[in-house]
Structure formats: C-alpha cells, structure tokens
C-alpha positions as CSV (number, residue, x, y, z in Angstrom):
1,X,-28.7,-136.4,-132.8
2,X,-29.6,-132.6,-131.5
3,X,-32.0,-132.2,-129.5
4,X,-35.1,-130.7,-131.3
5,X,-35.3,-127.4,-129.4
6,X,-31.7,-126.9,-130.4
7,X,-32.2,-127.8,-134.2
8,X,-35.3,-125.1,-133.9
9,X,-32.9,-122.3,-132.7
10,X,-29.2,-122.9,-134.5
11,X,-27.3,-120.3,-134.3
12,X,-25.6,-120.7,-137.3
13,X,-28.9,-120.1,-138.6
14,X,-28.5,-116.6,-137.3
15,X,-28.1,-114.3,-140.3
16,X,-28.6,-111.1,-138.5
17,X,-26.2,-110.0,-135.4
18,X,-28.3,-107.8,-132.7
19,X,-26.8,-106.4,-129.7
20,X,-22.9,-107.1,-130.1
21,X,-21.7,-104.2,-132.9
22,X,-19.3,-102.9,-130.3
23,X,-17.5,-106.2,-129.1
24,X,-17.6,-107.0,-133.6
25,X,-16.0,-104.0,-134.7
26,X,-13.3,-104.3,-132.1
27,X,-12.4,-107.6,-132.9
28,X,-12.5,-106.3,-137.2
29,X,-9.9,-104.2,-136.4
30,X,-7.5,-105.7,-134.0
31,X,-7.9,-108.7,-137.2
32,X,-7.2,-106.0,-140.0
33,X,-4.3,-104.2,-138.0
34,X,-2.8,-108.1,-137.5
35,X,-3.7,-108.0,-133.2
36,X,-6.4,-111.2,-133.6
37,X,-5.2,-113.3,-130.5
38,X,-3.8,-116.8,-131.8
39,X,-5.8,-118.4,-128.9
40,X,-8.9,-116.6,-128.2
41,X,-11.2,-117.0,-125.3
42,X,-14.4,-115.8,-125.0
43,X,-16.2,-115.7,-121.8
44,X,-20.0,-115.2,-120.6
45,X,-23.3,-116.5,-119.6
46,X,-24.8,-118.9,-122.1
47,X,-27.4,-117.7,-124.5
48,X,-26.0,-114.3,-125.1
49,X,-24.7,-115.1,-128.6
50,X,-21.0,-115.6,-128.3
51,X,-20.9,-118.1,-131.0
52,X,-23.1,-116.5,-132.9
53,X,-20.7,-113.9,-133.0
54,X,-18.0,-115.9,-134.0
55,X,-19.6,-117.3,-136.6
56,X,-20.5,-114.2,-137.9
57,X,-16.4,-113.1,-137.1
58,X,-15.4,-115.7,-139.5
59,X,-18.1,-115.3,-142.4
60,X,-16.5,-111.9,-142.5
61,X,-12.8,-112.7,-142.3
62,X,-13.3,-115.3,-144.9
63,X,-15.7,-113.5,-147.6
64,X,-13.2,-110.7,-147.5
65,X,-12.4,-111.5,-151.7
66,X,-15.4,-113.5,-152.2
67,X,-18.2,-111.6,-154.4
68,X,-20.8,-112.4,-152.3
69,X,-19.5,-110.2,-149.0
70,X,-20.3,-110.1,-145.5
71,X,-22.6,-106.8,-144.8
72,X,-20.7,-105.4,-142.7
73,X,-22.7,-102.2,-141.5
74,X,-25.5,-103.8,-141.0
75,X,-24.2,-107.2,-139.3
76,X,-26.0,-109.8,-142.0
77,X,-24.5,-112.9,-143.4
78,X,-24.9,-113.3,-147.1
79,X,-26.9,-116.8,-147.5
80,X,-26.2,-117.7,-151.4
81,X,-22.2,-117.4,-150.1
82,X,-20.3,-119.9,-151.1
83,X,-18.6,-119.4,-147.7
84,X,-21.8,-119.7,-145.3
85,X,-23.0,-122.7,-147.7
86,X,-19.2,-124.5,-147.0
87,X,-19.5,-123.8,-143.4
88,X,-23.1,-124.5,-142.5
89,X,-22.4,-127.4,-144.2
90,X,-19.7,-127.8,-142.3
91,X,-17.1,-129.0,-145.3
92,X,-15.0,-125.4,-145.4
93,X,-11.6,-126.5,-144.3
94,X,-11.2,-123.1,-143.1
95,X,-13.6,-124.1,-140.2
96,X,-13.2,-127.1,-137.3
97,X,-16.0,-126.8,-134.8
98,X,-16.1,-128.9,-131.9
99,X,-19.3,-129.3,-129.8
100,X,-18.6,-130.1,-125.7
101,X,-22.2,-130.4,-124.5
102,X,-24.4,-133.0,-123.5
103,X,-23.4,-136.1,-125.7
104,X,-21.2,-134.4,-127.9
105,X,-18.4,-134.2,-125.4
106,X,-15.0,-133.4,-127.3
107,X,-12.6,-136.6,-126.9
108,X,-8.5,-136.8,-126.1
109,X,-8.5,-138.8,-130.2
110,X,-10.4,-135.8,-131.5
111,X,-8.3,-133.6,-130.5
112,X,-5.6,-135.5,-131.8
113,X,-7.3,-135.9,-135.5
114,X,-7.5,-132.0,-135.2
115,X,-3.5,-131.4,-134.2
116,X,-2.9,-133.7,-137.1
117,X,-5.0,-131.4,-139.6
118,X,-4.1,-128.0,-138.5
119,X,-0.7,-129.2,-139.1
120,X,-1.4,-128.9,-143.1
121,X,-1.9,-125.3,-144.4
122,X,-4.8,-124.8,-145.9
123,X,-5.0,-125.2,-149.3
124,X,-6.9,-121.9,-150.2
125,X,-3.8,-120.0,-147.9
126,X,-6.3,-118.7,-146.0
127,X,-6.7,-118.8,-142.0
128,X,-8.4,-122.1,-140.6
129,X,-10.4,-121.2,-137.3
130,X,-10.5,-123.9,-134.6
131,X,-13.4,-123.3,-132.2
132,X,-14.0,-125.4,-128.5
133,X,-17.8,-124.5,-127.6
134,X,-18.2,-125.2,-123.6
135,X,-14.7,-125.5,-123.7
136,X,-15.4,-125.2,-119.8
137,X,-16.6,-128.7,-119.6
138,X,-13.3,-130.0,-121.0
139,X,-12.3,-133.1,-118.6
140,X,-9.1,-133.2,-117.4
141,X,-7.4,-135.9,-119.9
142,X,-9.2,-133.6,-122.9
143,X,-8.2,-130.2,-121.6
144,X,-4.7,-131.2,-121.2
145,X,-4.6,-132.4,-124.9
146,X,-5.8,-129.5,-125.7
147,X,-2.7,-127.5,-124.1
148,X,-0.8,-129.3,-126.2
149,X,-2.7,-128.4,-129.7
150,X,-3.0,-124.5,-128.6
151,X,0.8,-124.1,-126.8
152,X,2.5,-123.5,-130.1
153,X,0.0,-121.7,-133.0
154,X,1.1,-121.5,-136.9
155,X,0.8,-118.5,-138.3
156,X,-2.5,-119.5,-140.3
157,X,-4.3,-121.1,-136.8
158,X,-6.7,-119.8,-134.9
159,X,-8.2,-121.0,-131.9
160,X,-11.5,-119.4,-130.7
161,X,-12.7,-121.0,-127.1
162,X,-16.2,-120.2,-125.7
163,X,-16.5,-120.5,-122.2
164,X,-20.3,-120.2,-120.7
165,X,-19.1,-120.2,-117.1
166,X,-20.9,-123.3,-116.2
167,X,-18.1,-124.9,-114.4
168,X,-14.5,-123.6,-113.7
169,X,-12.7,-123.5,-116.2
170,X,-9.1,-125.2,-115.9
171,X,-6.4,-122.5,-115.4
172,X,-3.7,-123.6,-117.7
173,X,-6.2,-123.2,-120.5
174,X,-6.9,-119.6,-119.2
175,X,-3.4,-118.8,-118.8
176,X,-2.3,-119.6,-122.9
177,X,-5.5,-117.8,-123.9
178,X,-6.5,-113.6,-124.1
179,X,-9.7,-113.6,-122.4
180,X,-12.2,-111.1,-123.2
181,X,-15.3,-111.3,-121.1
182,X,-19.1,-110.6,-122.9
183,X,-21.5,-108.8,-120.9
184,X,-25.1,-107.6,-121.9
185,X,-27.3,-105.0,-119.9
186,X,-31.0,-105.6,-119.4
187,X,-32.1,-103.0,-122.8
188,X,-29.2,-104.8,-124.9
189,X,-30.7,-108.0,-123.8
190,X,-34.4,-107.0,-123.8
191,X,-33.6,-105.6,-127.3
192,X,-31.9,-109.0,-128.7
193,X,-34.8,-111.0,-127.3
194,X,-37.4,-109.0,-129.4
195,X,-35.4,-108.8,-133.1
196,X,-35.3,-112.9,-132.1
197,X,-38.5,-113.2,-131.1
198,X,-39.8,-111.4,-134.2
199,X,-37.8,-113.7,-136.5
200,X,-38.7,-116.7,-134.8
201,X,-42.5,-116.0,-134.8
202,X,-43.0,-116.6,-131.1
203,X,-45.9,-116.0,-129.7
204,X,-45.6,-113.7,-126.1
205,X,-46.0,-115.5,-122.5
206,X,-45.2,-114.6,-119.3
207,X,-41.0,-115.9,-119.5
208,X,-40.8,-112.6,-122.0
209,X,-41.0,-110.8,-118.3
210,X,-38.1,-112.2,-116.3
211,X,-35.6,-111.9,-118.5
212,X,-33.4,-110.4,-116.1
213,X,-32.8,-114.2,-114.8
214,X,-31.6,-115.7,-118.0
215,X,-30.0,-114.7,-121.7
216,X,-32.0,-114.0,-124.7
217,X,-30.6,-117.4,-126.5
218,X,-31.8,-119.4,-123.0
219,X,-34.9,-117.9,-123.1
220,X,-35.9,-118.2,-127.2
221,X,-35.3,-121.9,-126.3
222,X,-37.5,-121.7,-122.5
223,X,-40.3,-120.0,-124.4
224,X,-40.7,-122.8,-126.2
225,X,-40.4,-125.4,-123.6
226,X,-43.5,-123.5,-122.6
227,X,-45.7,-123.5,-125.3
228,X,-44.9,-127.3,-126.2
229,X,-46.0,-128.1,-122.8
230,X,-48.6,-125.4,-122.5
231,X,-47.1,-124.3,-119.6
232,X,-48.7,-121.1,-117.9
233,X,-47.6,-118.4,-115.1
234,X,-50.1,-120.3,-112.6
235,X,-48.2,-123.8,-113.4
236,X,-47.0,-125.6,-109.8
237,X,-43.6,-125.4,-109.4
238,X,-43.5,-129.2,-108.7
239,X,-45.0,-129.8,-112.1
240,X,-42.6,-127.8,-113.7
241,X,-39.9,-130.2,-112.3
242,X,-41.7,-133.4,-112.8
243,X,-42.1,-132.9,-116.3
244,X,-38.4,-130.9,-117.1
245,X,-36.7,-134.0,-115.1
246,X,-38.4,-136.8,-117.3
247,X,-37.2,-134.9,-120.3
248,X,-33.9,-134.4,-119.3
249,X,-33.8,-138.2,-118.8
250,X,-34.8,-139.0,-121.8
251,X,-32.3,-136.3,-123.8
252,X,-29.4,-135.7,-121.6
253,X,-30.2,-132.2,-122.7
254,X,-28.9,-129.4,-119.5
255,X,-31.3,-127.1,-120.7
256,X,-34.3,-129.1,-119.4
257,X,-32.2,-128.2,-115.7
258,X,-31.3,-124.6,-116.8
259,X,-35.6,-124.4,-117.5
260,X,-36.0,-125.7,-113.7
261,X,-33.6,-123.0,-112.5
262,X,-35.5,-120.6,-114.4
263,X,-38.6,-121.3,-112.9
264,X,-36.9,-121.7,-109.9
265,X,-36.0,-117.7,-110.1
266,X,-39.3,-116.7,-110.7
267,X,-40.9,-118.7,-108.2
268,X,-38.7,-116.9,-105.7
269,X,-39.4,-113.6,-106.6
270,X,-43.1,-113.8,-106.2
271,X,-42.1,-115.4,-102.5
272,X,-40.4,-112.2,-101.5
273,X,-43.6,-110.0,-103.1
274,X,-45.5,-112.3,-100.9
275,X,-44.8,-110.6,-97.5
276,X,-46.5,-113.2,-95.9
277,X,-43.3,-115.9,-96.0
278,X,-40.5,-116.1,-94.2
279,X,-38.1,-114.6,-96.3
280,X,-34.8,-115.9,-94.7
281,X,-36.5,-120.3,-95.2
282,X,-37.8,-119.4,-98.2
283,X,-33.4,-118.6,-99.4
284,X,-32.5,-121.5,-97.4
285,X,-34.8,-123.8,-99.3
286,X,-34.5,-122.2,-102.8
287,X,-30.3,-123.0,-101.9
288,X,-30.9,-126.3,-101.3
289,X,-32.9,-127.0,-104.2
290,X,-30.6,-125.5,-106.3
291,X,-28.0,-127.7,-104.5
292,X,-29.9,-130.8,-104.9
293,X,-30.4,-129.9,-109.1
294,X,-26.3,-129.8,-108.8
295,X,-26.0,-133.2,-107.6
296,X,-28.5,-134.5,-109.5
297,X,-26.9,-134.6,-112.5
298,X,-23.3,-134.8,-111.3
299,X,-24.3,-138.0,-109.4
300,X,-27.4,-139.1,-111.8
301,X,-29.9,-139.1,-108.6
302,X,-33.2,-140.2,-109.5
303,X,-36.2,-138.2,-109.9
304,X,-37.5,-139.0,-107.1
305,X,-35.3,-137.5,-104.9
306,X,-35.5,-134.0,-106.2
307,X,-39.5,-134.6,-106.4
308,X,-40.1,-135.9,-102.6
309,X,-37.5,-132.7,-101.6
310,X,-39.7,-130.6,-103.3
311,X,-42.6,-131.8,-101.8
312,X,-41.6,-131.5,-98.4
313,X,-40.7,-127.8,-98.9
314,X,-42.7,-124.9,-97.7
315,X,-42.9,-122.8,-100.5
316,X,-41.9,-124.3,-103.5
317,X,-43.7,-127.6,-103.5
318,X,-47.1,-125.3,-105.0
C-alpha cells in the first residue's frame, strides 16, 4: 500500500506540465522525426518531475488519433481520454510501469513476466512504453535481468528509465541507454513549486523558503510533513529526527530521511549566519550526521543511535 503522502501528491495525477516545455518539445520531435531512443534514460534529482514528464510524453504519443487529444501548447492532459482513463488505471497495454522504491522493489520474475509480454505486439499496433522508476536502486541480480530485456528492442518497445541519483547507478545499464540529464534553475523551480502549490491548496510555511536545498515534487510532499505534524521554523532539530525516524519505521518510506536531510540543510545555514559557531565543527558534525542517516538505513540501526549522536552534538542537538 502507498504511503499516504504519496497517494496525496501522484504524479499521474498531474494534468498540467510546468517548467519542462523545452526538454517536451525536444523529445516530440526527435519521436515525430523517428530519433525516440529505444532505451531511454533520464537522469536528475528526485522531485523535479521526470515522470511526470513521461507520463505526460506518452498521453501525447498515444492520443495522437484519439479524439480526445493531448493539448499540446499548453502541456494539459485531457481527463475524459480514453487513454489517461486506461493508463491511470493502469490496464492500457500500451503502458508497463514498474515501481523500485521502498517496498515496491522491482524483482528478477517481474522482469521476466515483462520480457515475456513485450515479446507480443500490441494488439492496437501501437508502441508499448516500458518505464523502471529509481531504476538506480536496481540490485545486482535485477539489473542484470534487466540487460537482458533492454539489449535487443523490437521495433514497437520502448524503454524509459528514471534515474534520481540516489545511488550509483550500475554501468552496463548506462552504457545500452542515451542518457539525457534534467536540470532546473532556482526561478524554474521556484516557479513549479507555486503553479503546485496553487493546485494543491497549500497553505505557505517557512520550507517555501529553502527551496534551493530540495525539488519542488520533495518539497509539495515536506510541506506537508509539516503541517500534519505542526511543525514550525523554531522546531528542535532533535525533534524533527525523533519524530521523522519513528515514521520511517513504521512506513519504510525514504522520504521521512530525505525530510531529516532537509532540515538538516536548513539548520546548517542558520549555523553559518550565526557567527558565533565554529564554522569548520559545525561541517564536521553536520558530515557525520549525514553519514550516520546513511548507515542507518543501509544497516537498519536503531533510533537510538542517530538520537544519542545527535544529542551529543554541539549545534545540532537544539
């Protein structure tokens, strides 16, 4: 089961694309003038709307002689297509999307079940899109299966892989893929942010002021980590941790430790404002705690371990 935040803020839920037209319009025509890479990777932070692109790339590619088209100058799915109803539904056969976060981790016999179907044409002739979210966090066994799906394409296949840069990515899967690489300024983001914030009715708090250290998807989904817990700028780092750790026991959900780093960056900032500290202990510390979050949940430490670091800390433990 998703995790509430995440069922709050879908993506595919996204009608409206803000901030990408350039990156959209360059992939329309390298697909109209037959130049759509058969493997396709897409690489960048987290959060700044690479599958909501995608999703939006394939609404368009496969309304193209539907009645009910994709609006295409002004970047807005049409919701009574019979397209976006088949894929949010997730029953288009046009459309295999596999999930690689958290619980969801894609399997070696998934990938199998998906070789065995994209070996069938479709039965509408038209393209079928494969997309790996987090394809990053691939294990070894998976990512080599994978090799083996994407290694030889048909002609009506395409793979779409979205790598967030949270871990390295394995290099054979690099090395069969055309990597393009998604980047947003601070206005593009800052702009994103607002057209989301406006549609999702949030309410402004202090987060809507750092977004310099996150994405605008990570952030839509921090503000309200903030508001459910009625978190506030004045809110002890320690709290912050207690609180994000307990949940991220409970959910197995990252972005309970992407929140902590968050706050983690903010906390720091004020430090070096505050002339008063000793800047060069204050980066040592913040390294190690960011260290500590690392092995956390590669080794499943307890909660208590991170807590009593923090405590002993000079300038975080407040």
């Amino acid at each position: 089961m998703k995790n509430k935040i995440d069922d709050n803020y879908d993506p595919i839920k996204s009608l409206q694309l803000f901030g990408l037209n350039n990156y959209f319009d360059e992939f329309i025509r390298r697909y109209e003038n037959n130049n759509f890479p058969k493997v396709l990777l897409l690489t960048g932070d987290k959060g700044i709307g690479k599958f909501t692109f995608v999703f939006h790339l394939i609404n368009y590619f496969l309304s193209k002689n539907n009645k009910s088209l994709y609006n295409l100058k002004e970047k807005i799915i049409n919701k009574d297509s019979d397209i976006y109803k088949q894929l949010v539904s997730n029953v288009s056969e046009n459309y295999v999307y596999i999930q690689n976060e958290n619980t969801s981790k894609a399997t070696i016999d998934q990938i199998r079940e998906i070789k065995k179907k994209i070996n069938n044409s479709t039965l509408n002739n038209m393209p079928r899109f494969i997309i790996f979210d987090d394809v990053e966090l691939l294990n070894l066994n998976s990512a080599n299966s994978l090799l083996k799906v994407i290694e030889e394409p048909t002609d009506t296949n395409f793979f779409i892989l979205i790598n967030n840069k949270r871990s390295k990515l394995i290099e054979t899967i690099k090395s069969r893929s055309i990597e393009f690489r998604f980047f947003l300024n601070i206005l593009t983001k800052n702009e994103i942010f607002s057209k989301l914030s406006e549609l999702n009715i949030l309410n402004v708090n202090f987060s809507h002021n750092f977004l310099k250290f996150t994405t605008p998807g990570l952030l839509l989904k921090f503000s309200k980590i903030i508001s459910d817990n009625n978190f506030n700028e004045n809110t002890g780092f320690y709290e912050i941790v207690s609180i994000s750790l307990e949940k991220y026991k409970k959910t197995k959900n990252e972005l309970f430790l992407n929140f902590i780093n968050f706050f983690l960056e903010i906390k720091f900032e004020k430090i070096i404002l505050n002339k008063d500290n000793n800047l060069l202990n204050s980066v040592l510390e913040k390294k190690n705690i960011m260290k500590l979050l690392y092995n956390y949940k590669k080794f499943n430490l307890t909660n208590n371990s991170v807590l009593s670091f923090i405590k002993d800390t000079n300038n975080y433990h407040a």
